[in-house]
One Martini backbone bead per residue (centre of mass of N, CA, C, O) as a GRO file, in nm:
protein
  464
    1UNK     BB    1  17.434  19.480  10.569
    2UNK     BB    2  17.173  19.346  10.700
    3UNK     BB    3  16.980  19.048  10.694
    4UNK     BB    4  16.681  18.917  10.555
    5UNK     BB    5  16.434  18.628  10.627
    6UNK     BB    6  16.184  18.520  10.457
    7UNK     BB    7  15.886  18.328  10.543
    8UNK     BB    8  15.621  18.166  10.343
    9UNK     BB    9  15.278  18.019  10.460
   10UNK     BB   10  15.090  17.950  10.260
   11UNK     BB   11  14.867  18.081  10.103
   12UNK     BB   12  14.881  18.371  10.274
   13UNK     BB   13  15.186  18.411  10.301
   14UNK     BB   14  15.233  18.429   9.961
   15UNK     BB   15  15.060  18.680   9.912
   16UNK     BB   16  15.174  18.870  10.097
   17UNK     BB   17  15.474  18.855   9.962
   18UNK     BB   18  15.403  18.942   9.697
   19UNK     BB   19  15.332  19.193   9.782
   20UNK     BB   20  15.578  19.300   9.926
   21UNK     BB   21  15.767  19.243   9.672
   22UNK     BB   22  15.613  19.464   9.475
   23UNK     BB   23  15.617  19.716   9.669
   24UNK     BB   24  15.889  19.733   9.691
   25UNK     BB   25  16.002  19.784   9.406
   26UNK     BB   26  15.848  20.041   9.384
   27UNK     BB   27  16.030  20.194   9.590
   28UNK     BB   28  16.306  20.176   9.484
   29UNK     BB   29  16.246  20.321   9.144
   30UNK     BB   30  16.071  20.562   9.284
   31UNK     BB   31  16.394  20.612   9.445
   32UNK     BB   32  16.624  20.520   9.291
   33UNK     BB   33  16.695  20.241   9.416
   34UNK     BB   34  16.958  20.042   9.262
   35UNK     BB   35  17.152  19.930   9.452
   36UNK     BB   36  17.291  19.618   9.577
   37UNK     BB   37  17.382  19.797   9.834
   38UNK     BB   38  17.071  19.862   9.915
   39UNK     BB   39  16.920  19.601   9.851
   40UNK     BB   40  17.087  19.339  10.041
   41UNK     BB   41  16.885  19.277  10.253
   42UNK     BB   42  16.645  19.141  10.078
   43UNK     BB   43  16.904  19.046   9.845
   44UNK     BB   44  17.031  18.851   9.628
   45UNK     BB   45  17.318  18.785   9.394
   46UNK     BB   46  17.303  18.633   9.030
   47UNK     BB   47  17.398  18.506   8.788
   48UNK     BB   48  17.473  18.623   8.443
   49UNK     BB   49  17.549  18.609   8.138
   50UNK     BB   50  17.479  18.940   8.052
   51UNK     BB   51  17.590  19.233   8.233
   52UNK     BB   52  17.505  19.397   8.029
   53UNK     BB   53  17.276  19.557   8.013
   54UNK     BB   54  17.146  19.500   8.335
   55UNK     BB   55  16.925  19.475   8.544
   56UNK     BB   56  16.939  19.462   8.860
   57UNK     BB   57  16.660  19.317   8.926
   58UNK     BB   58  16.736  19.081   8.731
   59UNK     BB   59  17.004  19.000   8.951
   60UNK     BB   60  16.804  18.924   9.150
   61UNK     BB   61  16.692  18.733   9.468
   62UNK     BB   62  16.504  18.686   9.696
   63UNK     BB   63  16.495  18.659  10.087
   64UNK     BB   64  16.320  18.348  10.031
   65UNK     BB   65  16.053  18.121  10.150
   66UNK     BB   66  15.864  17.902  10.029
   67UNK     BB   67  15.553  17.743  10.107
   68UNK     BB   68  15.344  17.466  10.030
   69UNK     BB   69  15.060  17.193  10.007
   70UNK     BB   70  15.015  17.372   9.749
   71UNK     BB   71  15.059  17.520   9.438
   72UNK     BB   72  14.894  17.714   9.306
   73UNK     BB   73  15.023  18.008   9.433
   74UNK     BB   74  15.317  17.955   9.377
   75UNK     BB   75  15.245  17.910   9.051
   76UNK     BB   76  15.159  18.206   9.006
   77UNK     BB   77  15.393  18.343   9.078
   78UNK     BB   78  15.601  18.176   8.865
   79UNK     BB   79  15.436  18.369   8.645
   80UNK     BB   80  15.450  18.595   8.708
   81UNK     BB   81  15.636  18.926   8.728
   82UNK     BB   82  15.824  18.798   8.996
   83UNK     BB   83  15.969  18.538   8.879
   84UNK     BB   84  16.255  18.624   8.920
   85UNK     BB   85  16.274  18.609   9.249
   86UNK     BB   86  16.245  18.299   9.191
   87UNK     BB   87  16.324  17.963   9.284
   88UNK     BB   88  16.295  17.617   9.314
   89UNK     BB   89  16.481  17.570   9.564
   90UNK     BB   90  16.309  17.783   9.766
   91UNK     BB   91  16.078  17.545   9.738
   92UNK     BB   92  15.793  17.420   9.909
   93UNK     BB   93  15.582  17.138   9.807
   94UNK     BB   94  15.262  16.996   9.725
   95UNK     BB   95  14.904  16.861   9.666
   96UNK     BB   96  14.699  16.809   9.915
   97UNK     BB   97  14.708  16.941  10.173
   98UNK     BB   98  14.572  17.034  10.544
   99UNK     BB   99  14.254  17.052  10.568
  100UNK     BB  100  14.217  17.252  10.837
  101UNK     BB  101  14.515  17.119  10.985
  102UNK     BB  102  14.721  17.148  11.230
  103UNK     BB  103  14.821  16.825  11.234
  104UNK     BB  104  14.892  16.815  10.990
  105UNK     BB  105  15.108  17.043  10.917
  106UNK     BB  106  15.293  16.992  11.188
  107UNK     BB  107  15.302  16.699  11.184
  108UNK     BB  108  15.309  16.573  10.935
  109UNK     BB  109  15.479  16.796  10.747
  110UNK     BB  110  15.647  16.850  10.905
  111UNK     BB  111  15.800  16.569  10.929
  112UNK     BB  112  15.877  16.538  10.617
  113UNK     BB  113  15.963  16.875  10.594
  114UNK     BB  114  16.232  16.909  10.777
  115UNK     BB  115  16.511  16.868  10.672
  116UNK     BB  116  16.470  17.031  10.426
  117UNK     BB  117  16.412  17.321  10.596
  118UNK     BB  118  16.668  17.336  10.732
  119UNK     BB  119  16.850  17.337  10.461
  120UNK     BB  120  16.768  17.583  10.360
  121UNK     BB  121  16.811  17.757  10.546
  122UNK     BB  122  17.059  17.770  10.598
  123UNK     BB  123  17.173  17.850  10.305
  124UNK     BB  124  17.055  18.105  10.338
  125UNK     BB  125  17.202  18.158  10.603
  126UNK     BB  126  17.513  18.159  10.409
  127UNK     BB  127  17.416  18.417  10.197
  128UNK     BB  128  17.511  18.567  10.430
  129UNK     BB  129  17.658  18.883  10.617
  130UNK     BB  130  17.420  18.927  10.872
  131UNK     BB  131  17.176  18.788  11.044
  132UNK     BB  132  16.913  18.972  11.178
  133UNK     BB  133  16.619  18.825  11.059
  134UNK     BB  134  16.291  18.643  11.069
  135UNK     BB  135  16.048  18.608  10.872
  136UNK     BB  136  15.698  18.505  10.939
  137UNK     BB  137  15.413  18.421  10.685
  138UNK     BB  138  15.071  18.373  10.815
  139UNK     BB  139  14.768  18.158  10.914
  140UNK     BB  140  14.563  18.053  11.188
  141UNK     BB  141  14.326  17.900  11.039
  142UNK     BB  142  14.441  17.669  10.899
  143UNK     BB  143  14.686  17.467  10.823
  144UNK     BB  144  14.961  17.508  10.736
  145UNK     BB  145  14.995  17.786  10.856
  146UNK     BB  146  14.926  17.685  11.145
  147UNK     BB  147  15.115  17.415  11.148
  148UNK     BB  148  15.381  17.450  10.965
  149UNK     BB  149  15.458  17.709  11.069
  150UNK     BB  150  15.515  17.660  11.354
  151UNK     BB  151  15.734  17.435  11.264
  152UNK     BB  152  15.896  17.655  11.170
  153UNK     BB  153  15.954  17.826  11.402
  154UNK     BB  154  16.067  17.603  11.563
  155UNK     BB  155  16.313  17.561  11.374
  156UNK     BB  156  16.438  17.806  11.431
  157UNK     BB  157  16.496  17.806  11.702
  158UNK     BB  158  16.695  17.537  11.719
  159UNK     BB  159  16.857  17.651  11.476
  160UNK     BB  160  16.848  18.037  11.573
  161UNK     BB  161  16.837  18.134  11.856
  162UNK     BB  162  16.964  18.437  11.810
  163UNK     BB  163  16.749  18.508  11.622
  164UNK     BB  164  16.504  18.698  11.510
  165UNK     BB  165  16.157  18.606  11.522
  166UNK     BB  166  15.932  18.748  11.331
  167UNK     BB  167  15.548  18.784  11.317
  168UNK     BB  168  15.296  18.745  11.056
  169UNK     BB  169  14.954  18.732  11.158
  170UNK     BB  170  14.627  18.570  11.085
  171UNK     BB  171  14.376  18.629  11.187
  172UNK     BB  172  14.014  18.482  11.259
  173UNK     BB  173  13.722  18.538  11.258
  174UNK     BB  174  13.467  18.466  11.472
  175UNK     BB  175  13.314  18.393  11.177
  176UNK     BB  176  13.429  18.177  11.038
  177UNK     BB  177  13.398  17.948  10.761
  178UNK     BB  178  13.625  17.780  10.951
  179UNK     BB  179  13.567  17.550  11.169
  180UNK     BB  180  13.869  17.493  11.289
  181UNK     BB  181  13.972  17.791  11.354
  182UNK     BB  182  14.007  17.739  11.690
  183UNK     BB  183  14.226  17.541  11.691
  184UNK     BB  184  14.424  17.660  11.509
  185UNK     BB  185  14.481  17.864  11.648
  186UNK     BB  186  14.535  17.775  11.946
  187UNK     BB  187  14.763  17.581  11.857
  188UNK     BB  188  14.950  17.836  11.717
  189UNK     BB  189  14.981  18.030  11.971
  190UNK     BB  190  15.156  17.846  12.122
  191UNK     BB  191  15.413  17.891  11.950
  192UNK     BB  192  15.433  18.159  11.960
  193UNK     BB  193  15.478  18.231  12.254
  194UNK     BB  194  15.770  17.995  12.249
  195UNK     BB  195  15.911  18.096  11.961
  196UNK     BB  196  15.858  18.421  11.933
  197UNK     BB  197  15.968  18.762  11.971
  198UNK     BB  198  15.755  18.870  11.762
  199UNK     BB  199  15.400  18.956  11.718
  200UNK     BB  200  15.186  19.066  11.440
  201UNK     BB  201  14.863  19.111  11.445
  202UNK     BB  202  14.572  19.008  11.235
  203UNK     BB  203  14.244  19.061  11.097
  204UNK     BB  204  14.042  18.994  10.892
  205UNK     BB  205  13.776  19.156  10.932
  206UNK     BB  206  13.940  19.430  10.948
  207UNK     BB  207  14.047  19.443  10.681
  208UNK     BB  208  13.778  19.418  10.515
  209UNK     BB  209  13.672  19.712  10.662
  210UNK     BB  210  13.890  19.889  10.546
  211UNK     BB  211  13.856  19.860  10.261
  212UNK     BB  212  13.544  19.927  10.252
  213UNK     BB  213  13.634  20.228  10.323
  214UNK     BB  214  13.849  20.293  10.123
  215UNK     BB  215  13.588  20.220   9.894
  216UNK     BB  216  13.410  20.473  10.007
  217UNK     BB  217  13.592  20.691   9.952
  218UNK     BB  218  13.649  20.687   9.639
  219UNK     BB  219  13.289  20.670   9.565
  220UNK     BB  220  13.169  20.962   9.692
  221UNK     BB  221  13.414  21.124   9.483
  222UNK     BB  222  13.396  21.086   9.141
  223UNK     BB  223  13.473  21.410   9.069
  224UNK     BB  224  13.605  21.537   9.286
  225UNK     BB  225  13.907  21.562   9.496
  226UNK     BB  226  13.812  21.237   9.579
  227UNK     BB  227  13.935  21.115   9.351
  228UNK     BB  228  14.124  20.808   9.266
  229UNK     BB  229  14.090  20.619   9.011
  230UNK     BB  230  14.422  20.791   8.858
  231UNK     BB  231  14.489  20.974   9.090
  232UNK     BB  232  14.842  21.151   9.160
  233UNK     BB  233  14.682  21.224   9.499
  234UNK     BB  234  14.621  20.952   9.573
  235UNK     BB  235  14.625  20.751   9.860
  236UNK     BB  236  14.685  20.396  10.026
  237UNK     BB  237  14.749  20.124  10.210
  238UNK     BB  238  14.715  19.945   9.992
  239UNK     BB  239  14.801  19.991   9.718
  240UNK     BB  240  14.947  19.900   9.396
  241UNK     BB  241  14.975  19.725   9.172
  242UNK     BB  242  15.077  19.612   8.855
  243UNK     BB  243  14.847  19.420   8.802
  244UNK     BB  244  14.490  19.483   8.813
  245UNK     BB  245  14.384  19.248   8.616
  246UNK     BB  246  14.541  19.025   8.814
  247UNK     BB  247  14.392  19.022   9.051
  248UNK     BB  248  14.285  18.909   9.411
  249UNK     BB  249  14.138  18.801   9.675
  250UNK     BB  250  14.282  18.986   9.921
  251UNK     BB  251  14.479  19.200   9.818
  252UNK     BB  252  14.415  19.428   9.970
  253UNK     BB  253  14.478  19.316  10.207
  254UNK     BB  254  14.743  19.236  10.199
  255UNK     BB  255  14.882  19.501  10.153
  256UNK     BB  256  14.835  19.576  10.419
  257UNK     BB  257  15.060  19.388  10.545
  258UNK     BB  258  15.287  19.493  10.364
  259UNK     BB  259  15.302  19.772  10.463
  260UNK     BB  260  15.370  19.728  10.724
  261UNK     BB  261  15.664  19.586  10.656
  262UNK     BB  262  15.755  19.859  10.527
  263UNK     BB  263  15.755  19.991  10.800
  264UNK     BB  264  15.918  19.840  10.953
  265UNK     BB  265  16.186  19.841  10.740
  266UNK     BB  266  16.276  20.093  10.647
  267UNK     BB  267  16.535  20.176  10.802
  268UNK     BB  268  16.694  19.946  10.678
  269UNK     BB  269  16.638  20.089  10.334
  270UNK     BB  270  16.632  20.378  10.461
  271UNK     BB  271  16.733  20.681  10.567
  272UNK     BB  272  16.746  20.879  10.885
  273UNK     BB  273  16.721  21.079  11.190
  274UNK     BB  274  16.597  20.781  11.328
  275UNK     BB  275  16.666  20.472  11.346
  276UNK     BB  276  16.556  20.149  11.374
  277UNK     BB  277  16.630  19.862  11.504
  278UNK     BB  278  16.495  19.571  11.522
  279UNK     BB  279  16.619  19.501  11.802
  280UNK     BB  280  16.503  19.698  11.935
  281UNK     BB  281  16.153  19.632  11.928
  282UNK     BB  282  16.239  19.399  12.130
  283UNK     BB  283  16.410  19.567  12.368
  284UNK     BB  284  16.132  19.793  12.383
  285UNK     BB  285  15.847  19.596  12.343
  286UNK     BB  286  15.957  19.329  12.556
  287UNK     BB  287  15.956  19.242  12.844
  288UNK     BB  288  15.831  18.999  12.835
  289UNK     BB  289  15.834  18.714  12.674
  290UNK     BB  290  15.573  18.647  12.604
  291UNK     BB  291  15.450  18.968  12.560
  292UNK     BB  292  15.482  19.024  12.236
  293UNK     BB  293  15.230  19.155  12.121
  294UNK     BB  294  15.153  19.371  11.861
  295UNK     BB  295  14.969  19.626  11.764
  296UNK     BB  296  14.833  19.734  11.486
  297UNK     BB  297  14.902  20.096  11.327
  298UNK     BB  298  14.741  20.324  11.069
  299UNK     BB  299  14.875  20.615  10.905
  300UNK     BB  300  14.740  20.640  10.670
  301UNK     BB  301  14.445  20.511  10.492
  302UNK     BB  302  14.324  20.805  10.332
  303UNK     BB  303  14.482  21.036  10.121
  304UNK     BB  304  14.669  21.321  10.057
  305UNK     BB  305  14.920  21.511   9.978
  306UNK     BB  306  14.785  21.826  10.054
  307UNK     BB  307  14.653  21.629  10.379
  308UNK     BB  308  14.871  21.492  10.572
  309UNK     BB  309  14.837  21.589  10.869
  310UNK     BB  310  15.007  21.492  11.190
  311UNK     BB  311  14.828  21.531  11.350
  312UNK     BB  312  14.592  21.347  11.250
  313UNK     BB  313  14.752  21.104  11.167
  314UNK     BB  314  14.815  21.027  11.524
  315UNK     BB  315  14.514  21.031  11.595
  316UNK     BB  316  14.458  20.786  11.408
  317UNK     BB  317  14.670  20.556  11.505
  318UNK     BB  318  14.494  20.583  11.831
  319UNK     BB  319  14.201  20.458  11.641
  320UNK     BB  320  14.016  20.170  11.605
  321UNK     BB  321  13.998  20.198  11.249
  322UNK     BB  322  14.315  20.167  11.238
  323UNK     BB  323  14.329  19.912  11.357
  324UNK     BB  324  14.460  19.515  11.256
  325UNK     BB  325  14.364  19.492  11.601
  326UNK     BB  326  14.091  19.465  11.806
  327UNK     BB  327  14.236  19.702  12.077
  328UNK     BB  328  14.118  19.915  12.326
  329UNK     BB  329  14.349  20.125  12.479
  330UNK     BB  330  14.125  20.264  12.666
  331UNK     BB  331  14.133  19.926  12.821
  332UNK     BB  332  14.401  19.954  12.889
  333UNK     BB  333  14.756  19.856  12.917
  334UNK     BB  334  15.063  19.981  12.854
  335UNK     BB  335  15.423  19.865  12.789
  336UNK     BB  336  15.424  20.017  12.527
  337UNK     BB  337  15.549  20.213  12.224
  338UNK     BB  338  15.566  20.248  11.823
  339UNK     BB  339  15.671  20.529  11.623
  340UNK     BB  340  15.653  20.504  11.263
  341UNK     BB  341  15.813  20.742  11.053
  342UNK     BB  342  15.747  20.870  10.724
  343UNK     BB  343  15.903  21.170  10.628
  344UNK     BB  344  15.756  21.483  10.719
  345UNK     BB  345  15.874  21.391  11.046
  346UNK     BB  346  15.935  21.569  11.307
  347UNK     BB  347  16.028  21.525  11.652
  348UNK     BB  348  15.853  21.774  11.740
  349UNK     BB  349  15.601  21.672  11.624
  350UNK     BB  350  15.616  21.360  11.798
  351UNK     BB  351  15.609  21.507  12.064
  352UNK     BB  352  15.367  21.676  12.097
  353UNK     BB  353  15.181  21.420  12.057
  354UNK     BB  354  15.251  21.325  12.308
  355UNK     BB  355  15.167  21.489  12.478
  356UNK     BB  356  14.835  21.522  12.321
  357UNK     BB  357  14.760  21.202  12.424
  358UNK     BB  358  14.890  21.082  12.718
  359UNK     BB  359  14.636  21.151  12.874
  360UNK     BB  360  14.474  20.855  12.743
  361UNK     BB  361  14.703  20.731  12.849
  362UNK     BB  362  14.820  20.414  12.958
  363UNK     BB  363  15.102  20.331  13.187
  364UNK     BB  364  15.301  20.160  13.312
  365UNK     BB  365  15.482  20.280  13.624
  366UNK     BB  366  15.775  20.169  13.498
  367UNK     BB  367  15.668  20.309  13.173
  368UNK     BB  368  15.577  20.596  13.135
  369UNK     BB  369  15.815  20.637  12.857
  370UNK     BB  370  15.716  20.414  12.670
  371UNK     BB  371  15.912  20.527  12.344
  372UNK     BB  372  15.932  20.454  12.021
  373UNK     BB  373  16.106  20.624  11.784
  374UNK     BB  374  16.101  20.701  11.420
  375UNK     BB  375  16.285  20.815  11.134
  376UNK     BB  376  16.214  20.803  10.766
  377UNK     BB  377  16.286  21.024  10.496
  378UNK     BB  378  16.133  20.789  10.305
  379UNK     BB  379  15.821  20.812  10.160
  380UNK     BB  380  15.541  20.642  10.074
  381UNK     BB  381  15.396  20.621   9.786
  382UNK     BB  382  15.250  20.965   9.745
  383UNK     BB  383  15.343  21.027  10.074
  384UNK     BB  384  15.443  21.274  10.305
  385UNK     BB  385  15.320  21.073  10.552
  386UNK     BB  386  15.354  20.801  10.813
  387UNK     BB  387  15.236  20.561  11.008
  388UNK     BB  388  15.353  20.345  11.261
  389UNK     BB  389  15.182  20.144  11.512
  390UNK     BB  390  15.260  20.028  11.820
  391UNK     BB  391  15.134  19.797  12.090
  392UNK     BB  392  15.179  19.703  12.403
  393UNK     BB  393  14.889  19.545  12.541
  394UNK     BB  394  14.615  19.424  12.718
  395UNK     BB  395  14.360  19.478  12.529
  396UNK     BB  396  14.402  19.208  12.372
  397UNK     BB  397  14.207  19.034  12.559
  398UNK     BB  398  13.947  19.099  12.372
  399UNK     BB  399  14.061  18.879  12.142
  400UNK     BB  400  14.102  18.629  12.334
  401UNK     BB  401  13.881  18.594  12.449
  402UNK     BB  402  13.706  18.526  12.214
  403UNK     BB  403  13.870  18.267  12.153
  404UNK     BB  404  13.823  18.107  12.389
  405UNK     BB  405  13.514  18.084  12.344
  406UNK     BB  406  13.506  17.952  12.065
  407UNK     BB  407  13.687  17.699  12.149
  408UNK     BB  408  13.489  17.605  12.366
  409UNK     BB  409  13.242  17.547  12.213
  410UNK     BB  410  13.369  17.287  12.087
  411UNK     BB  411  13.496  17.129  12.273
  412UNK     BB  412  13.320  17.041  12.493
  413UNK     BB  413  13.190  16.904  12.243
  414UNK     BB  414  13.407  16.733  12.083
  415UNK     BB  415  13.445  16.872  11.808
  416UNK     BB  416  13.608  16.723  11.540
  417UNK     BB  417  13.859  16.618  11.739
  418UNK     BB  418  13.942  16.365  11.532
  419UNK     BB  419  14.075  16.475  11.295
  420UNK     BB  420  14.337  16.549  11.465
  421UNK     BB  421  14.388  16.258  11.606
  422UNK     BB  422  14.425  16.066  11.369
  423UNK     BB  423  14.682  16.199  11.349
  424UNK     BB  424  15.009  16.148  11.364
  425UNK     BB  425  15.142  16.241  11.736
  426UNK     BB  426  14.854  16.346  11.821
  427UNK     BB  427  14.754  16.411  12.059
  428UNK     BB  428  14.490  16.550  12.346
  429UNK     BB  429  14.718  16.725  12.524
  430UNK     BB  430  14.755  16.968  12.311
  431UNK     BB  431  14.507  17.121  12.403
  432UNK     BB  432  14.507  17.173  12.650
  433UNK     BB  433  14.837  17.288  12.647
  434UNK     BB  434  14.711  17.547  12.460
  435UNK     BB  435  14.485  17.657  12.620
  436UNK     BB  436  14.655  17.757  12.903
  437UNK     BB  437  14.822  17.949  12.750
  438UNK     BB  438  14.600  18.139  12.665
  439UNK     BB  439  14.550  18.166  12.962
  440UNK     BB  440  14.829  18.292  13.048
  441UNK     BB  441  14.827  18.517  12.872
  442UNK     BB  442  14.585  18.656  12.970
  443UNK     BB  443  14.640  18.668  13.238
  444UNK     BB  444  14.954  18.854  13.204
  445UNK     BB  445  14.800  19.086  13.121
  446UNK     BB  446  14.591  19.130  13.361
  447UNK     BB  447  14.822  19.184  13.573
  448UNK     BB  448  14.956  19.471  13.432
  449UNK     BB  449  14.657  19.580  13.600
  450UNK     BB  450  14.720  19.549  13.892
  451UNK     BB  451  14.989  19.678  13.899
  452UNK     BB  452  14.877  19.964  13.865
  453UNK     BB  453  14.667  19.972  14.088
  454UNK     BB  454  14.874  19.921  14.309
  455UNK     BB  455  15.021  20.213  14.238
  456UNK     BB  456  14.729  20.365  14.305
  457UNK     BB  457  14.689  20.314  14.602
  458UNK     BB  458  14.984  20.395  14.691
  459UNK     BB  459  14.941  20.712  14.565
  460UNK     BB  460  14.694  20.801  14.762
  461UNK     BB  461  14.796  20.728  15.014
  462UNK     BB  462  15.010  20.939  15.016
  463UNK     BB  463  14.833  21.186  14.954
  464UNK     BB  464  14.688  21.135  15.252
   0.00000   0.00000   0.00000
């Protein structure tokens, strides 16, 4: 079985992993799967001194590094209940942080903890039996994440460059709180860009929005069919902590990007009557190199298990409150679309919705059938059916102009700018030629509606 190396970095990246690896346990469990060769994609083996009546989960450890230049969130996962899947290690840490500094991040720790993390990724992957792919968790409005993050995944490039490196980034909400969220983001998106094989893009605010909307599902209707509060006929794409009483701020936003990474590689983990290969949604998500950015959208957000019927469900997914990055469909060109659905959800349910939503979808017009279907038998707990939805569209381009906007808002006065470049081997060169990628970025995902513009000029001449 193919095996895969998650890298967590920064605060957001090891909460967002913390969640993941609990989540993903609890569906082990639910679901009875509990040998080790059903879980050693995820998984490996560590010698125990007493084998007898030793449970499994006891006996593996996460194929996982934690990173972080603050040592908190990573000392809190290693007193909590997960403790166990983890050794001192898989762990790269320090003491000061990168205060909210992308060149903190990548010049200065990149370049202090080099050696030590490529020397580390070996090691995990010399106790792969076949690696399939590393997933990089980070956030690109901090520092940490935003800088250290993607000389991370540079160094991934470098080292392991036929192995295909998925991201899932937290974007930073457009009035975020740290000011210079916009320069760190603009300067990790340039890496993104240049080093990752596929992006599945999160914003802050738009999580924060599901949140919001699932706690007003449960709590409108407090005694009646909608309570939700100990029901074990409610779900939601939150999902449920193992200890309730030890949440923190953003569980539940993190356990949505959890969720999406269980959706996404369900197929890896459970049987199914169409399954997709990782490597699968590389090759017929990203038609261009840089274009890789795949917007995800989930259904249900709250749903009931007598009630999740897959018209509505699929409906749902290609509507604006599902979406966990806001790129309007209807205002774009599709490049692709991909439908990972898990539990009660046969083929022709699949093709039908395709049938009757494609009138409303524009696809580019050289792929104008670019769907890709997964079907894995195995459903989300609680739940008889879900989907996650990707879509590489054009329509990304009204978050990103909006980024390149807040970005140039304090350029242009050259605001925090020394921060940056204090740090040794900072250039100044390094905001242009950020700036630049983000603008060809731009240009390349709307030049794919120019294309479709001439293809439909020239079918209207044909049809005259």
């Amino acid at each position: 079985m193919p095996q895969s190396i998650f890298i967590q970095v920064g605060q957001c990246g090891n909460q967002i992993g913390c969640r993941f690896w609990d989540l993903a346990l609890q569906e082990y469990q639910h679901h009875k799967i509990l040998s080790l060769e059903d879980i050693s994609n995820f998984f490996k083996p560590v010698d125990v001194k007493n084998k007898s009546n030793v449970n499994i989960l006891d006996s593996v450890k996460a194929r996982a590094v934690m990173i972080d230049m603050e040592e908190g969130v990573i000392s809190d996962i290693l007193r909590g209940p997960l403790k166990k899947l983890f050794d001192r290690k898989q762990l790269v840490t320090d003491v000061s942080g990168s205060g909210n500094n992308w060149a903190m991040g990548n010049k200065f720790y990149g370049s202090k903890y080099h050696d030590q993390l490529t020397e580390l990724f070996r090691k995990e992957a010399e106790e792969c039996d076949s690696l399939q792919c590393f997933f990089l968790l980070h956030s690109m409005g901090g520092g940490t994440g935003s800088g250290l993050g993607t000389a991370v995944l540079e160094y991934l490039h470098d080292e392991f460059l036929k192995i295909p490196r998925f991201v899932f980034a937290v974007f930073p909400s457009i009035h975020d709180d740290v000011v210079t969220s916009p320069y760190n983001t603009v300067l990790a998106n340039s890496q993104l860009m240049n080093f990752a094989d596929c992006v599945i893009p999160f914003e802050n605010k738009t999580l924060g929005d599901i949140c919001n909307k699932v706690s007003n599902v449960k709590n409108s209707h407090p005694h009646g069919r909608y309570s939700a509060d100990k029901s074990e006929n409610a779900t939601s794409v939150i999902g449920n902590p193992r200890d309730k009483k030890a949440c923190k701020p953003f569980d539940e936003m993190n356990n949505i990007v959890a969720n999406t990474i269980l959706n996404l590689t369900c197929s890896s983990r459970f049987p199914g009557s169409l399954n997709v290969d990782l490597n699968e949604i590389i090759m017929n998500m990203t038609p261009y190199p840089h274009l890789h950015y795949l917007v995800p959208s989930a259904a249900p957000l709250f749903s009931f298990r007598d009630s999740c019927k897959i018209d509505q469900m699929l409906t749902e997914a290609f509507s604006m409150s599902h979406q966990l990055f806001q790129s309007p469909l209807s205002q774009g060109m599709l490049l692709a679309c991909a439908l990972l659905c898990r539990g009660q959800v046969s083929m022709s349910d699949v093709q039908h919705n395709i049938d009757r939503l494609k009138a409303n979808l524009k696809f580019v017009p050289w792929n104008e059938e670019g769907w890709k279907i997964g079907l894995c038998n195995v459903p989300h707990i609680g739940c008889r059916s879900s989907v996650l939805m990707l879509a590489n569209t054009s329509s990304i381009t009204h978050s990103l102009c909006l980024l390149q906007d807040n970005f140039m808002k304090m350029y242009r006065k050259k605001a925090h700018l020394h921060h940056f470049l204090e740090v040794e081997c900072m250039e100044k060169d390094i905001f242009k030629a950020s700036l630049n990628d983000l603008i060809l970025l731009i240009q390349d995902y709307k030049n794919v509606e120019k294309v479709h513009d001439a293809a439909e000029v020239k079918r209207l001449k044909v049809a005259m």
